[in-house]
N, C-alpha and C positions, 0 to 999 in steps of 0.2 A: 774200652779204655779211652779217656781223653785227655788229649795236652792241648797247655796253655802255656801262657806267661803272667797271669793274673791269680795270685793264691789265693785259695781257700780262708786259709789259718796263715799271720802274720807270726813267723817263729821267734822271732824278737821276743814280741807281748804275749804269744799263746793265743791271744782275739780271732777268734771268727771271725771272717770276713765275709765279703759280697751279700750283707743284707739277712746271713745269717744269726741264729738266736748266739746271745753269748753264753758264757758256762753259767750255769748255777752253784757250783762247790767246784773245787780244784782240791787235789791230793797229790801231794807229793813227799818223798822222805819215808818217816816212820808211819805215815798216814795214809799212806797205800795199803799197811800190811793185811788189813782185814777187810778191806776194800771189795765185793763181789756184786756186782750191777746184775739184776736178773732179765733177761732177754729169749723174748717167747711171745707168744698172745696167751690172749685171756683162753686160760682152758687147756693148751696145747703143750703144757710144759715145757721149761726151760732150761737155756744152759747161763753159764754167769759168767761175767768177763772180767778176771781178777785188774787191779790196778799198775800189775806186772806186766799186763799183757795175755795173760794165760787165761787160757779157758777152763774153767771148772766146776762140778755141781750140776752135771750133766743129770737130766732128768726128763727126757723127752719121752719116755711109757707112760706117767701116768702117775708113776709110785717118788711122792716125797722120797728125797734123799738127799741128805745135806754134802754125803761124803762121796756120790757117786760118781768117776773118774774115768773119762774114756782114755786110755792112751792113744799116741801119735797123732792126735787133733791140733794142730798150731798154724802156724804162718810163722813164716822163713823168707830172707830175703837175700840174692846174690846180684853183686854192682860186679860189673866189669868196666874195662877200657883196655880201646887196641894200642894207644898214644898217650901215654909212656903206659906200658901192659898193666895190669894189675886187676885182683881179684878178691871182692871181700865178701864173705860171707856174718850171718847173722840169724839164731832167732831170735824173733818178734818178740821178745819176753826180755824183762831184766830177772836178775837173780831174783830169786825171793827175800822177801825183809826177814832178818833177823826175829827170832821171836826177842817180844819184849822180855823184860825182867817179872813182867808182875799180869801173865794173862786173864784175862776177864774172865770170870766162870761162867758155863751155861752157855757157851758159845764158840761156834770151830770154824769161823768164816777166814781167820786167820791160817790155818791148818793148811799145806802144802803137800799134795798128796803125790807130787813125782820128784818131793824134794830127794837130791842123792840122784836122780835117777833119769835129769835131763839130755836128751838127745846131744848127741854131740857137736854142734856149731856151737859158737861163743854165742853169750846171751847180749845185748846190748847193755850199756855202762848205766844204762840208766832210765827210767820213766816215768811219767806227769799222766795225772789221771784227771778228765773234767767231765763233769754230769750236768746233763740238761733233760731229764725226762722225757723223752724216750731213747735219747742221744748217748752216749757213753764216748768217751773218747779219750787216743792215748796215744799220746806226743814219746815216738825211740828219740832217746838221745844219747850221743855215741859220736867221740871225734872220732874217730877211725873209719864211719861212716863218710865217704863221699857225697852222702844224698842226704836232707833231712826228712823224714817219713813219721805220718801221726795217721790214723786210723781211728773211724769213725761209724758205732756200731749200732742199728736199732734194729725193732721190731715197729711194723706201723702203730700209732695207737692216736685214733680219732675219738673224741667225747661225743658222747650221744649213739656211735656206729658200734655196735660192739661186734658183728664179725668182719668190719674193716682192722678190728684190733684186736684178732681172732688166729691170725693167719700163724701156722706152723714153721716161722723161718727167722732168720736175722741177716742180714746185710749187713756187711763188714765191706765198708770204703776207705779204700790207701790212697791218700794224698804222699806223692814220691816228689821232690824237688831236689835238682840237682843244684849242691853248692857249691859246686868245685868250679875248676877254670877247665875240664876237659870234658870233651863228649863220652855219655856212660852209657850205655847200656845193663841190664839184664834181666833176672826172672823174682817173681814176687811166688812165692811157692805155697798154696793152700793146701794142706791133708784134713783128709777124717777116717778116722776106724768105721768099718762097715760093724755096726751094733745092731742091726736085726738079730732077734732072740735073745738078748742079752735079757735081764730081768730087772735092770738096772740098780742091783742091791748087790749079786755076788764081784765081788774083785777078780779087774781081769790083770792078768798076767802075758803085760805084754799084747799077742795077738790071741791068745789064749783064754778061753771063759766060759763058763757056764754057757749050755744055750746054743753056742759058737759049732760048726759045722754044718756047710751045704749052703756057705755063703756067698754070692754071685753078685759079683760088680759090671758092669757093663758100661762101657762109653756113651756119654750121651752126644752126638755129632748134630748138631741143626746151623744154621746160616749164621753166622756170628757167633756162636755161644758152642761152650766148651764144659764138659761135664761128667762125673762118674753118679750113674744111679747105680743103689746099693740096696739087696733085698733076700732071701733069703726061702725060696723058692720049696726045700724041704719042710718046712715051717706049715701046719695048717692056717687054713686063714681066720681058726678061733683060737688059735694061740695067742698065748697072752703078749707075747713077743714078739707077733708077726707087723709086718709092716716095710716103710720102705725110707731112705736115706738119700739123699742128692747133695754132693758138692756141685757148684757151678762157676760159672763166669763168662760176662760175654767182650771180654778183653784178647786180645792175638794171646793164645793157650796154646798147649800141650798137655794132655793126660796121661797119666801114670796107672792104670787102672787098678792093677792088685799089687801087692808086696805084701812082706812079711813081717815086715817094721820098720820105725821110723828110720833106720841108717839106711835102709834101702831106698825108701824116699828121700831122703840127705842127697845121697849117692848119686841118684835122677836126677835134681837139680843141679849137683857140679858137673855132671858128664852132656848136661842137655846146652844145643850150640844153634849158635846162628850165622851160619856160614855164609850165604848169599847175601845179607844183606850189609857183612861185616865187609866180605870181596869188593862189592857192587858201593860202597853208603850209601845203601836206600834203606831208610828205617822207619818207613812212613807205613802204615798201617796194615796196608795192602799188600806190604812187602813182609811183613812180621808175619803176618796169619799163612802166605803162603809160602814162607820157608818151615813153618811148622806145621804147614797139611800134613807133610809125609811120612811125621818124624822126625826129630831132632838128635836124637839119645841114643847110644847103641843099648842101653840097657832091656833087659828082656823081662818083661814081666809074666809071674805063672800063670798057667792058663787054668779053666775049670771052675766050680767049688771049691769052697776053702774045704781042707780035711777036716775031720771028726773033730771038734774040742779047738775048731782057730778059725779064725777069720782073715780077713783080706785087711789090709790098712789101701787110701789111694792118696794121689796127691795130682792138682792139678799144676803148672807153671803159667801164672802170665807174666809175657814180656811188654817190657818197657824200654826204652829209647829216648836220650834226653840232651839236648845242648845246653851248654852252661844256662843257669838260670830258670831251665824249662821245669814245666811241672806235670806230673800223668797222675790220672785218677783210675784207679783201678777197683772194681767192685768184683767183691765175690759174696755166695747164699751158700749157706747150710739151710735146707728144706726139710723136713720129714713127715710123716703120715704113718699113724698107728692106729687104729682105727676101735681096739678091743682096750673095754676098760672094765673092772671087776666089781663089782660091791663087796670085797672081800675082805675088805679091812675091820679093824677092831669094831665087834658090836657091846654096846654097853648095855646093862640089865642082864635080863634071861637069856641065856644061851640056848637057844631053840635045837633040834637037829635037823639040817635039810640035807641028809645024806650027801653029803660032800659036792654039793652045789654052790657055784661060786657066782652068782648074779649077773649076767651081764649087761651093763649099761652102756657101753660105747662111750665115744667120743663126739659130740655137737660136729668140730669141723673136721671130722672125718665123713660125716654125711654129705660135705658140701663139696670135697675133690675125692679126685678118683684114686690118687696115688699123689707122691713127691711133687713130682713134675706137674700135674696139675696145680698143688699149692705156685709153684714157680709161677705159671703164665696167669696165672690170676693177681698176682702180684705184678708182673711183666706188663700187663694188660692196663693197668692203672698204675702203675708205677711212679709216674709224676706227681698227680694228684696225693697218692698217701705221701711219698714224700715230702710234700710242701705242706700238705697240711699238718700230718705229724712236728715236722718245725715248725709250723706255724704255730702250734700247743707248747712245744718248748718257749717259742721266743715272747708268745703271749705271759710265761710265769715269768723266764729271765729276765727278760728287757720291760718287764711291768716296773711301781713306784713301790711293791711289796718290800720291807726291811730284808735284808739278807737272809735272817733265819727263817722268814715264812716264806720266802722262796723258796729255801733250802726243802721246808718242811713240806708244801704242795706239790712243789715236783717229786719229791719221793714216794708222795704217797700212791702214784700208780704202779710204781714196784711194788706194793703190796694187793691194789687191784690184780693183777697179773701174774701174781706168785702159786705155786704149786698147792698152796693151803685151797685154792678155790678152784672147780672145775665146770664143765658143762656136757651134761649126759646126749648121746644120743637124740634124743625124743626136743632137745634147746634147752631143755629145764637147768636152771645155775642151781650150785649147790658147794657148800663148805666146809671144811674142818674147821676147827678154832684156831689151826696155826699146822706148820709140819712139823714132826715128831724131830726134835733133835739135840744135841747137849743138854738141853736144859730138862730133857724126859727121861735122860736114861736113867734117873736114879728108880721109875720101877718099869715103866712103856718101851724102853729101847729109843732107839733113835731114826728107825724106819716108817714110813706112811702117815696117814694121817692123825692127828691131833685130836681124840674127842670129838668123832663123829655124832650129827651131821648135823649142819644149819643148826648152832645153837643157841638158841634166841637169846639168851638172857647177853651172850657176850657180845653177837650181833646189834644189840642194843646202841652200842658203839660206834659201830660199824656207820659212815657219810659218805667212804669217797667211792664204792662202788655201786652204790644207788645214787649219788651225785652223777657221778658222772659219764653211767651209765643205764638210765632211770629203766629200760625195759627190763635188763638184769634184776634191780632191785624189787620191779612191779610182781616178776616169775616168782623170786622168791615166797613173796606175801601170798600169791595164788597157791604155791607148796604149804604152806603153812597152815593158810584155812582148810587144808587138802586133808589134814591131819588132825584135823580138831576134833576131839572126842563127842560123845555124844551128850556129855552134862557139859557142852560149853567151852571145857577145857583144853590149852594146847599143850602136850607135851614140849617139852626145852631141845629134843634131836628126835629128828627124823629119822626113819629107819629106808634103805633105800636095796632093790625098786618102791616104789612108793605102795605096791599091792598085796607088799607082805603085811603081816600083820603090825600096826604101827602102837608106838608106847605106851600105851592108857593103863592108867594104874600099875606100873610097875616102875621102879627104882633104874635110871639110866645114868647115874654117875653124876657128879655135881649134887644140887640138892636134890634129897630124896624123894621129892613129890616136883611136882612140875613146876616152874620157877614162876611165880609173881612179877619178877620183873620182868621177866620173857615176856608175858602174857598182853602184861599192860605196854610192851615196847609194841607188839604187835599191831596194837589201834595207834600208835603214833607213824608209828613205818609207815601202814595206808595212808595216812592224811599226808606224806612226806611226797607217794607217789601223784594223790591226786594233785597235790602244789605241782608236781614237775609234770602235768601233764596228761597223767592216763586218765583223764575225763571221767565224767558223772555216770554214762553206760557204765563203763568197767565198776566204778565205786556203788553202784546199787548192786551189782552182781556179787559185792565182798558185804553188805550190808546185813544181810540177813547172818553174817559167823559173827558180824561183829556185835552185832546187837547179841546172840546166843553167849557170845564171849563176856560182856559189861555184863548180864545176867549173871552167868556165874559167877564174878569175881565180887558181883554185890550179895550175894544169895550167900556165899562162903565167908569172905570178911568183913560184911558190914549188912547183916543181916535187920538192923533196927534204922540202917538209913543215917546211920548220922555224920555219914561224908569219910569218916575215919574209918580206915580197915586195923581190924586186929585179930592176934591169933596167931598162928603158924605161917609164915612168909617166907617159903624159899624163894631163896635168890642167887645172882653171879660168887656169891662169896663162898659157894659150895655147903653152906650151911642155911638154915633158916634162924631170922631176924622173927622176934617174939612182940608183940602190941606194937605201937603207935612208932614209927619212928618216918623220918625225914626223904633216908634213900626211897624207896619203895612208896610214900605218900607222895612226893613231890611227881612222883610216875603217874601217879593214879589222877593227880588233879590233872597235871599236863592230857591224859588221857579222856578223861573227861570233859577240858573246854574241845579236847577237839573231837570229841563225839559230838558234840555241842554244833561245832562249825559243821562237821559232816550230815548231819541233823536236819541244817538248814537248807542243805543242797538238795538232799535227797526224801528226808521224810520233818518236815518239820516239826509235825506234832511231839515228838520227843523230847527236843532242845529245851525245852522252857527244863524240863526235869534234871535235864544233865547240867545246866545251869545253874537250878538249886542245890543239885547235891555240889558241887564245886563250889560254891558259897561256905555251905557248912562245915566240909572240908579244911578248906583254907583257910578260915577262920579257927575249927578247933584244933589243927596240925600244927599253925602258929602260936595258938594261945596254951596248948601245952606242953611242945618244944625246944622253944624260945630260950635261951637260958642267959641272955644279954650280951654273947658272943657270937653262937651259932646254935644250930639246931640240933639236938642230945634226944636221947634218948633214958625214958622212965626205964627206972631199974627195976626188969624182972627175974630176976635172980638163975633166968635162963644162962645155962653154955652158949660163948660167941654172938652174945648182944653185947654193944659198946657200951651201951651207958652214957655217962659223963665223957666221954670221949668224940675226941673232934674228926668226923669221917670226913676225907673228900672227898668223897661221892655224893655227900647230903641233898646239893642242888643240882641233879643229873637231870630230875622234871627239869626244873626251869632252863637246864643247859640244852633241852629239847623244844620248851616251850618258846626260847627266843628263834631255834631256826625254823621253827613251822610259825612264827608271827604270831603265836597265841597271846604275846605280853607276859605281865610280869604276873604268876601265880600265884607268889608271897610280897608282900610287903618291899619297896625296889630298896630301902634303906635297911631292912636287915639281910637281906640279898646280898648289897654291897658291904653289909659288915660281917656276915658270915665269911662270906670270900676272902677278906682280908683276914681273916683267924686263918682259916684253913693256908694261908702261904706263908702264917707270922707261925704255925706251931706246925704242920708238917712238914713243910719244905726244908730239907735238912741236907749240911755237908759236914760229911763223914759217917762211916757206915761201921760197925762190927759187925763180928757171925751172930745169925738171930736163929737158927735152926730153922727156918724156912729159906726158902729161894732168894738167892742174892742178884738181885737185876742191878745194883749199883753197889759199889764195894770202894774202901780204902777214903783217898780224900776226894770225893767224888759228892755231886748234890743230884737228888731227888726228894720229888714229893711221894713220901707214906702216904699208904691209904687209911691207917687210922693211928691215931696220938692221944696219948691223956693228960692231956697239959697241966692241969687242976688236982690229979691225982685218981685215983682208982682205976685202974688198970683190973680187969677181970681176972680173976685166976685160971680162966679159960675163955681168953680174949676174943676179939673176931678174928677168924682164921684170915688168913694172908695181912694182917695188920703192919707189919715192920716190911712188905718188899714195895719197889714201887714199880708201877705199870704206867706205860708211857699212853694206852687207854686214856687212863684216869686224869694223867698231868696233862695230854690235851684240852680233856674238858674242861677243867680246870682252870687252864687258859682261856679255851676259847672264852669261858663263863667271863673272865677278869675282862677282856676283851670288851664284852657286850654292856660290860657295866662300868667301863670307863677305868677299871683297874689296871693301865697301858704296861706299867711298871710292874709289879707281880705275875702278871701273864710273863713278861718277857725274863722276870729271871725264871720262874720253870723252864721255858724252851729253851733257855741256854745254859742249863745244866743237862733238862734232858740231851741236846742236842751235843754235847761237849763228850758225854758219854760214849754217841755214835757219831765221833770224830773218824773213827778210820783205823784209828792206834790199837784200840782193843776190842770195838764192834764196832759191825760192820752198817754203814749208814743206812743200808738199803735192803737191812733184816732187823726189825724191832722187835724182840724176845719176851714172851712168858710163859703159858704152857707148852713150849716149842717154838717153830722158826715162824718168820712171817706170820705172825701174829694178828688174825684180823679186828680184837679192838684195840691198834695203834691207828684205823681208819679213823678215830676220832679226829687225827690232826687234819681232816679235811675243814671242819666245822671252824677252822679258823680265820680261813681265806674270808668268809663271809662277815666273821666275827668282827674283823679289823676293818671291812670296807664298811657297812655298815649295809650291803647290798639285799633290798628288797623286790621281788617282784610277785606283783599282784594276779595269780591265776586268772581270776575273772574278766578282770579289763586288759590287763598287759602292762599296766603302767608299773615304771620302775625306780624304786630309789635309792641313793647312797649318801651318803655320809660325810665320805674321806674324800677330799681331792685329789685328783692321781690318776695313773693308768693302770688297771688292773685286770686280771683273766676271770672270765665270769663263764660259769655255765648254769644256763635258768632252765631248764628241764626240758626244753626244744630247741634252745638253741647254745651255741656259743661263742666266746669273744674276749673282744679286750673291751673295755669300760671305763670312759672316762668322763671324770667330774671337775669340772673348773673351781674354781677357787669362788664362784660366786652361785655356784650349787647346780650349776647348767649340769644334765649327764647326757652321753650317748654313747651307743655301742655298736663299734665294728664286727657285725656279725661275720665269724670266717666258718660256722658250722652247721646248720639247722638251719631252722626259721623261726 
């Protein structure tokens, strides 16, 4: 604990102070109600910290789960005074918001899982919720409170370090300020249920669950620091459950080690006293920690294992001590360590039999600590540094010249780097769902674990801001990928995981029913994406020889006479397959092609001149039969779920790839810019009916369709998913308007889409479509670059931009803020790499 007289957070204005980042979004009111910030590292799974206050969506095993609920996990807080006596108590939570009148479908972030059922202190009158990626923060307000108290929560997360942004824990900092005219005293109260064995899917009841029995809390006593590790000793250590939990703090504490529920913890904090230093007024630090060496509490907590079927709950107290005006910062960690992770989730295709073997892959950063307590001192150990630099990532988006919404939209997008949709096995290797299984799945998957297993390219297509801005991540991927490639060339669209089982070739895995085209050809732009950020000419000659077998196939199968144009059967992300010539999937193959082209030249020249021609002929006969003097259509072949005469926004997905790899412009930059302009003058739509597919936007609400028949002829068996819209797609979208100077139609998409996930009915920091956290909503990475204009040249280093301003840049080694004066000068504050 430390006190001052200089704040933090100015509670007047809500501003961060002392040189801190400011907020990026503020929530308050009816805009909290859906509100759930996820906090975790990458891999480690997380818990989410409602706008209430409240913790929720606890999910620390491993297993997606949008609804999963630890009880008695909170923060409480008790002010006293000896002069004139008095005694208030509070939890850390305001009531919950009312459900709206009119809920969002296909989403529970809203949903209140101990509503009815809150601990018994009064909730505070009120709370403000502000985000700054990695930062969450939330201002109690409450006149009855003598103190004003706001609370300030992250997980480290460094660009470029991915297991400095890896770590199994969150830090929660209480800023307490005394507003009163008397001196106060008391205790900031932290609990958590000891959840070893839990399975993080059965509902627990109370201390009560599944799993629960032979639970063991322990005191953690070290020189300053105050703690209960929680584990569960009857548990094998290949249980799927096993593992370990740490509350901490290294503020003057008291431990409460086991109970039985939250009233007993309540209980421990109003019985728990400070007798000597109240007799004596000594309230100085040295006096706090040793009237609570011996005990404070007469309360007696049970001894042992928890019994059969319960667990222990604990609670730690820190005390605080304040003269009028004074301020205490108080930190406490939720640590944990689970080390066992399954391949046991849904497989798509043939169901094989492996006699009830369930895969075990582990956990990345469970290799690298021993237990809880190790995650702690490794944390402890560098403690400054991730927290400065982590703010420093906040305050580089906030305090940049980015417009509000693409603030709004880059700092969010590391809640989707970090979300339970993605993990990292044992052995380092990343790997993904398409999203986690939730409201919007149960109409036939349920709403448990993963999304459409695993790494699946065609949706990953999407996917910027975890190969941005985490390029080894994104490099591992592509190694996985060619790890997989058939032996004609081809890559199937999901991995099957461990990687030694037998992988997808020739067999039907869900989505389209052959292996997806656009996957395929995403896969040679992914490479060129990492060699841009970095992983040099060695690594790209060692991916060279899949890629070359990969362009083989893809030419050998749809464009066997050479003439640039693939046709034929084209599955793709739309779960169906696109029949001849069309725009989506050609505009992939040219983009693919200049940068086979570029890769070519690096590594084997002789090739280039070839990939060069066939992208000539290409793009030349893509546009010349296309073209329909708005946007790019497609010839009618009287196939199911080809558009036709209908206007896709996805048409220009190449070229929305070919500007962030610097390839240029693949088509014509004037019908580029007039396609684009169709696509926002006839998709972008406000107001929605029921269309019998999934409704991501409903009522008087605007998004952009993925496909419209402006002209008429609507198929009688249209392209599947045509009437929802996918906030994927309305990024690129953007960022495309962006890159082609269309300032004004990029910006009303993001402030529709973005109005959507106001807070009111979804949740800003979960973007929805085949379930939660959704990973092609990573498209809204692609935008940051889009608006600055930022380029940087692999080979020499040189770098350039566009927009005057200060702006957050991360170029593939390194990161920063980036700033361009008004007469074209750039420089950048490198605060990460080199």
């Amino acid at each position: 604990m430390s006190s001052s007289s200089v704040p933090e957070i100015d509670f007047k204005t809500g501003e961060i102070q002392s040189g801190k980042a400011g907020a990026v979004k503020r929530y308050s009111g009816e805009a909290r109600r859906a509100v759930a910030f996820p906090l975790g590292g990458f891999g480690t799974g997380h818990v989410a910290l409602a706008a209430d206050g409240a913790l929720r969506q606890w999910q620390l095993g491993g297993v997606p789960n949008h609804r999963g609920f630890l009880p008695d996990s909170f923060f409480a807080l008790r002010v006293s005074s000896t002069e004139p006596p008095d005694d208030v108590v509070r939890l850390l939570r305001g009531d919950p918001v009312p459900p709206g009148p009119d809920p969002a479908p296909n989403v529970s972030d809203a949903e209140v899982p101990d509503l009815g059922r809150l601990p018994s202190w009064p909730t505070v009158a009120a709370t403000e919720f502000r985000a700054a990626y990695p930062f969450a923060e939330v201002d109690y307000l409450d006149d009855g409170l003598p103190v004003a108290v706001s609370m300030s929560a992250f997980t480290p997360f460094v660009p470029l370090d991915a297991d400095a942004s890896s770590l199994p824990l969150v830090r929660y900092r209480f800023t307490v300020t005394n507003t009163s005219a008397e001196f106060r005293h008391g205790f900031l109260l932290g609990t958590l249920q000891n959840a070893v064995g839990w399975d993080g899917v059965t509902p627990i009841d109370g201390t009560r669950g599944a799993g629960y029995g032979g639970n063991v809390n322990r005191l953690l006593r070290r020189p300053g620091q105050t703690g209960v590790l929680m584990d569960n000793p009857s548990l094998g250590e290949a249980d799927e459950g096993y593992g370990e939990m740490l509350l901490w703090t290294d503020a003057p504490a008291i431990a409460f080690p086991r109970a039985v529920g939250a009233e007993a913890l309540l209980r421990f904090a109003e019985t728990v006293k400070l007798v000597t230093p109240v007799q004596l007024g000594d309230f100085s630090d040295a006096a706090l920690r040793a009237a609570l060496a011996d005990g404070a509490s007469p309360l007696r907590a049970p001894a042992g294992p928890s019994p059969a079927g319960f667990t222990w709950d604990a609670a730690v107290a820190a005390a605080f001590a304040l003269a009028p005006g004074e301020i205490a910062t108080i930190d406490f960690v939720h640590a944990w360590w689970f080390p066992n992770r399954f391949a046991d989730f849904d497989r798509f295709g043939p169901t094989p039999s492996y006699a009830g073997s369930r895969f075990w892959v582990g956990n990345h950063y469970a290799t690298r600590f021993g237990g809880a307590v190790d995650v702690l001192d490794a944390y402890l150990a560098d403690r400054d540094h991730l927290d400065s630099t982590s703010r420093a990532w906040a305050s580089a988006v906030a305090d940049s010249d980015l417009p509000e919404i693409l603030k709004d939209v880059i700092s969010a997008q590391g809640t989707l780097v970090r979300s339970p949709s993605l993990f990292r096995t044992a052995d380092g290797r990343a790997y993904g769902f398409e999203g986690a299984l939730g409201a919007s799945t149960r109409n036939w998957n349920g709403d448990v674990g993963g999304s459409c297993p695993l790494n699946c390219n065609h949706v990953f297509n999407y996917e910027q801001a975890l190969a941005r801005l985490f390029p080894s991540l994104g490099r591992d991927m592509r190694e996985t990928e060619f790890a997989v490639q058939a032996p004609d060339g081809s890559i199937p669209h999901r991995v099957a995981l461990p990687l030694y089982l037998p992988q997808y070739h020739d067999v039907a895995i869900g989505g389209p029913v052959r292996p997806a085209l656009d996957g395929m050809l995403g896969a040679v732009l992914k490479t060129y994406r990492s060699v841009l950020d970095g992983s040099g000419l060695d690594w790209l000659r060692e991916q060279w020889p899949a890629l070359r077998r990969l362009m083989e196939h893809v030419t050998r199968t749809w464009d066997p006479d050479g003439t640039g144009i693939l046709r034929g059967d084209q599955p793709c992300t739309y779960d169906i397959s696109l029949h001849g010539p069309n725009m989506f999937v050609g505009g992939l193959w040219l983009a693919a092609l200049r940068a086979m082209e570029e890769m070519a030249r690096l590594v084997e020249p002789a090739p280039a001149a070839g990939f060069a021609k066939l992208f000539t002929l290409g793009r030349d006969g893509y546009d010349t039969l296309l073209w329909t003097g708005e946007y790019y259509g497609q010839p009618d072949t009287g196939e199911e779920h080809d558009f036709g005469r209908g206007c896709l926004s996805d048409q220009l997905l190449g070229q929305w790839w070919a500007h962030q790899l610097g390839l240029g412009h693949i088509l014509p930059p004037d019908r580029v810019r007039t396609a684009l302009a169709s696509i926002v003058r006839y998709n972008l739509r406000t107001g929605f009916e029921p269309h019998g597919y999934r409704s991501f936007a409903d009522g008087g609400e605007t998004g952009l369709v993925v496909c419209t028949w402006p002209h008429g002829g609507r198929p009688a068996v249209p392209l599947r998913y045509c009437d929802e819209v996918w906030t994927g797609v309305e990024y690129q979208v953007a960022a495309s308007c962006l890159y082609e100077g269309l300032t004004d139609e990029a910006f009303r998409i993001l402030d529709g889409l973005r109005d959507r996930y106001d807070g009111t009915r979804r949740n800003p920091f979960n973007e929805i479509e085949c379930g939660d956290h959704y990973v092609r909503a990573m498209a809204g990475w692609s935008l940051l670059d889009a608006y600055t204009g930022f380029r940087r040249d692999p080979a020499t280093g040189q770098v350039t931009a566009t927009r005057p301003g200060r702006f957050p840049v991360v170029a593939g080694t390194a990161w920063g803020v980036l700033t361009v004066s008004a007469d074209g000068e750039a420089s950048i504050d490198v605060r990460g790499g080199r």
